[in-house]
C-alpha positions in Angstrom: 0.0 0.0 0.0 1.6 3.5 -0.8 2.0 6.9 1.5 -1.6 8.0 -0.9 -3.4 5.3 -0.5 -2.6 5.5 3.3 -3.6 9.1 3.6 -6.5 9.0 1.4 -7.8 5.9 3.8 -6.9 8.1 7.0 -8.9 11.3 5.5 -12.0 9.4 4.9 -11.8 7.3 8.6 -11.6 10.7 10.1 -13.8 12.6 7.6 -11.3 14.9 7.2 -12.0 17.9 4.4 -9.2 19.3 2.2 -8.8 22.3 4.6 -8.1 20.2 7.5 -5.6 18.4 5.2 -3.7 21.1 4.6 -3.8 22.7 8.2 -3.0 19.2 9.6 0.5 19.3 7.2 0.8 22.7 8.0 1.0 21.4 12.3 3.5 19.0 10.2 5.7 21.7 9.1 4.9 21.8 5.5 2.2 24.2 3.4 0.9 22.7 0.3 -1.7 24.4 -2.0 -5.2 22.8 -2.1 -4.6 21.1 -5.7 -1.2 19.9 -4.4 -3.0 17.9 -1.6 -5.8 16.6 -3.7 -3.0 15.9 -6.4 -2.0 13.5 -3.6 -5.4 12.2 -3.1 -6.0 11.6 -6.4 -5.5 7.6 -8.3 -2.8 7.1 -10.0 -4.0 6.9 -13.0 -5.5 10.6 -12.7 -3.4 13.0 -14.9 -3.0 15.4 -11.5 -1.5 12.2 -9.2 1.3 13.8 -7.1 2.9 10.7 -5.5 3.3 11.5 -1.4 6.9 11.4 -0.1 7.8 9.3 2.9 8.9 13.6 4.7 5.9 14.3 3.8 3.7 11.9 4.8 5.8 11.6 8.0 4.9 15.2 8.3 0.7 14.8 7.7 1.1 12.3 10.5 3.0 14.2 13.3 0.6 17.2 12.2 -2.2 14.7 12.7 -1.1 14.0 16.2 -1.2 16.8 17.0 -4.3 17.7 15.3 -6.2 15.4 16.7 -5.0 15.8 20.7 -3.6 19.3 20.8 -0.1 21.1 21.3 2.0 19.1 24.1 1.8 22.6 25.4 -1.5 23.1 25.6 -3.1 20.3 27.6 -6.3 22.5 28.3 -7.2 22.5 24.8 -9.9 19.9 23.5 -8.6 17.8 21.2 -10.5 18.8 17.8 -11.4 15.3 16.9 -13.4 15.5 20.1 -14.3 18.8 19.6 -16.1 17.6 15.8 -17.4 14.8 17.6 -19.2 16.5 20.3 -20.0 18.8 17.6 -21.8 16.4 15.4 -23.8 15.2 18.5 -25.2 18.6 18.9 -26.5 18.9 15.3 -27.5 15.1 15.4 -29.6 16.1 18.3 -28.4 13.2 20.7 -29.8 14.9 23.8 -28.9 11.8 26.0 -25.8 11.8 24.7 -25.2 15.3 25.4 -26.1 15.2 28.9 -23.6 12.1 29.9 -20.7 14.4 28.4 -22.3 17.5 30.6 -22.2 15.2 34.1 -18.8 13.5 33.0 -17.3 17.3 32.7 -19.4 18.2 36.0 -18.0 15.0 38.0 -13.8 16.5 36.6 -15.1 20.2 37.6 -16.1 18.8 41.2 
């Protein structure tokens, strides 16, 4: 399996939109364009196929890390994988759901 079929598997697990791809190599340490990153998403028999380095896809997944819990520095921060789950709870309207996250926060805050 190659560094594009890998990161093209780990975008649509995590639901991830081509903005959050490039912020997420940007945490990595590298900016790519918008075409550039769907150049990498793209099969490799599409005319645009940009095939994904072993830096660079090293770099998407130390970005990831940290997109998906937070700066080491920052331990306060929600995670924003959290953050987009709780998120799609709200607009799912999963009431019950909703109030277990409220008394699990209330029971740390206590």
């Amino acid at each position: 399996m190659t560094n594009n079929n890998i990161l093209k598997k780990i975008a649509i697990a995590n639901n991830l939109k081509h903005f959050e791809m490039k912020e997420i190599f940007e945490l990595g340490s590298f900016e790519f364009s918008s075409s550039r990153i769907k150049a990498f998403m793209a099969g490799s028999k599409n005319k645009n196929y940009e095939k994904l380095s072993d830096e660079y896809f090293e770099a998407f997944l130390n970005g990831f890390i940290i997109y998906s819990r937070g700066p080491v520095d920052e331990p306060t921060v929600l995670p924003r994988t959290i953050e987009s789950h709780i998120i799609g709870l709200i607009e799912s309207g999963n009431s019950e759901a909703i109030d277990e996250i409220r008394s699990l926060v209330g029971a740390v805050e206590a």
